[in-house]
C-alpha positions in Angstrom: 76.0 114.3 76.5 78.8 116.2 78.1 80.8 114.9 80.9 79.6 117.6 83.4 76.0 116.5 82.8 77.1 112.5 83.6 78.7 114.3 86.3 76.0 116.3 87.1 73.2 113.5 87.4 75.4 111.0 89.4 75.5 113.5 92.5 71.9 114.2 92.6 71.4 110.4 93.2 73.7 110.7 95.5 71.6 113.5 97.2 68.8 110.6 97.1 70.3 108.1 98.7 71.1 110.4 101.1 67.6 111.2 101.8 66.6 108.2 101.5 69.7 106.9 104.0 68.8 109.3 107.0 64.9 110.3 106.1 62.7 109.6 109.6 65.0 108.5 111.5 65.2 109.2 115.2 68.7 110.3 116.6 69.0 107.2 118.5 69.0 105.3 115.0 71.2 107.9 113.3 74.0 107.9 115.9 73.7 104.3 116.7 76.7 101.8 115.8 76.6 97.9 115.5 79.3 97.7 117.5 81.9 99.6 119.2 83.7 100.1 115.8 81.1 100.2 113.7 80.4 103.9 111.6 76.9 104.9 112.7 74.6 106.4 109.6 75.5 109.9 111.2 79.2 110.0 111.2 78.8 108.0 107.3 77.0 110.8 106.0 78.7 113.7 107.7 82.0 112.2 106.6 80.7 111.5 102.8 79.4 115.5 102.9 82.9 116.9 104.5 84.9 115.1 101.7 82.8 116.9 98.9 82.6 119.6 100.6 86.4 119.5 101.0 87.7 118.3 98.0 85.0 119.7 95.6 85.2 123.2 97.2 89.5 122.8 97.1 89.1 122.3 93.2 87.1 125.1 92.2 88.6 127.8 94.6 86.1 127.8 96.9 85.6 128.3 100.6 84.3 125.3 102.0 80.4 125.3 102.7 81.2 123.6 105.9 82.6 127.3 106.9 81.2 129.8 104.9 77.9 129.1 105.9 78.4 128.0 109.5 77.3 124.2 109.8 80.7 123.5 111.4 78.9 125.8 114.3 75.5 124.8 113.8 76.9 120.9 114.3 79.3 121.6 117.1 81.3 118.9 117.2 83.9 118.6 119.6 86.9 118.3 116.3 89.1 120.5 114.7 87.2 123.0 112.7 88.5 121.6 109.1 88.3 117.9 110.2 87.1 115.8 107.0 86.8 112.1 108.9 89.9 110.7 107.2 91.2 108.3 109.7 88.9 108.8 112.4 89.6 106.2 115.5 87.1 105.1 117.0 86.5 107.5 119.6 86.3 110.5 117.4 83.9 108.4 115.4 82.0 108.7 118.6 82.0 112.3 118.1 79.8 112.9 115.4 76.2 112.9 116.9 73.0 114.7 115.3 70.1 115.5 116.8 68.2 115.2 113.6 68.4 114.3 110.4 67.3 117.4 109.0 71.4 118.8 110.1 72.9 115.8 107.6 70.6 117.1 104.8 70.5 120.1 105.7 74.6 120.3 105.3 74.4 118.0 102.5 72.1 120.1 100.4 73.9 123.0 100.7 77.0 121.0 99.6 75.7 119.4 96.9 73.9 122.8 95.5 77.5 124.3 95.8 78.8 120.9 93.7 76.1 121.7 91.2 76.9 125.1 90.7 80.4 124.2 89.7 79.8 121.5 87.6 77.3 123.8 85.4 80.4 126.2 84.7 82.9 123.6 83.6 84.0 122.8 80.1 85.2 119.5 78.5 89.0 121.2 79.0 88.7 121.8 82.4 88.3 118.0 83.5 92.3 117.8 82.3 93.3 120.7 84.8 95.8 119.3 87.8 94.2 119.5 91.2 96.1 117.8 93.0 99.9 117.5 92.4 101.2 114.8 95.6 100.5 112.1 93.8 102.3 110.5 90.8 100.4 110.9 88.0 99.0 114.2 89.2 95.3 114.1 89.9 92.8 116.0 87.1 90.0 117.7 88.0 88.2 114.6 86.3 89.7 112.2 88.2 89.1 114.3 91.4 84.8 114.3 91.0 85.0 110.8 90.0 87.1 109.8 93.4 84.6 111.9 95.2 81.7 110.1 93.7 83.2 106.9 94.3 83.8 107.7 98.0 80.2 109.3 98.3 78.2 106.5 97.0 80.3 103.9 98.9 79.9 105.4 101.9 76.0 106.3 101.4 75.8 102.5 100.7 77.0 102.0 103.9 74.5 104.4 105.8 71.8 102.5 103.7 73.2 99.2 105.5 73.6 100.4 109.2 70.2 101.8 109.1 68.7 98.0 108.3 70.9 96.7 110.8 69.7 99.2 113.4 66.2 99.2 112.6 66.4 95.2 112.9 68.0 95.5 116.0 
């Protein structure tokens, strides 16, 4: 088995946990928060999409899907148009209201399709590839989709967890 197909198969089950993460909920479950500075299950999944979407799209030479096919606009949050979540306080955390799930899969589908497609064209060589060269070692391309994975599926986690809370609420 090649890497990209490891690769490949660990971000569609991050697409169902997704699903599975915001499927029926109601926007008042979705953009609820345990407390005032807790992550709702909206702002953990739009933040989990805009990192792929970021750092996935930055990798391959892409325009980010968040632009190119207008779900910044169809979202309309009131941030700055390339805003990923990194660091959010809580008040911008606030933000980052849906009114329905459908937009989080919605964006997330077209991000993880764009993932995909990417994956499918790389080679065993390309994994070596510097992405990234702030940091000391230099980030790979391999190390890049394995940080995003990690951040994904920790954060998805997370959504799975504030939608029991909310629902027991």
């Amino acid at each position: 088995m090649h890497a990209k197909d490891i690769l490949i198969d660990a971000y569609s089950r991050i697409q169902e946990e997704v699903h599975a993460a915001v499927g029926g909920l109601p926007p008042d479950v979705l953009n609820a928060r345990p407390s005032d500075d807790a992550n709702s299950v909206s702002w953990l999944v739009w933040h989990l999409t805009r990192v792929q979407d970021d750092h996935v799209a930055d990798a391959a030479g892409l325009e980010q899907v968040w632009l190119a096919q207008d779900w910044e606009k169809r979202f309309g949050l009131d941030l700055p148009r390339r805003d990923t979540g990194y660091g959010h306080s809580s008040a911008k955390v606030a933000k980052v209201r849906v009114d329905s799930g459908d937009l989080l899969t919605g964006y997330y589908d077209a991000v993880h399709e764009q993932t995909l497609e990417f994956l499918r064209g790389l080679t065993a060589g390309d994994f070596e590839r510097i992405v990234d060269e702030r940091w000391d070692p230099a980030v790979t391309l391999g190390v890049r989709l394995v940080s995003v994975l990690s951040d994904d599926l920790q954060h998805v986690g997370q959504a799975a967890y504030v939608r029991g809370l909310v629902q027991r609420a």
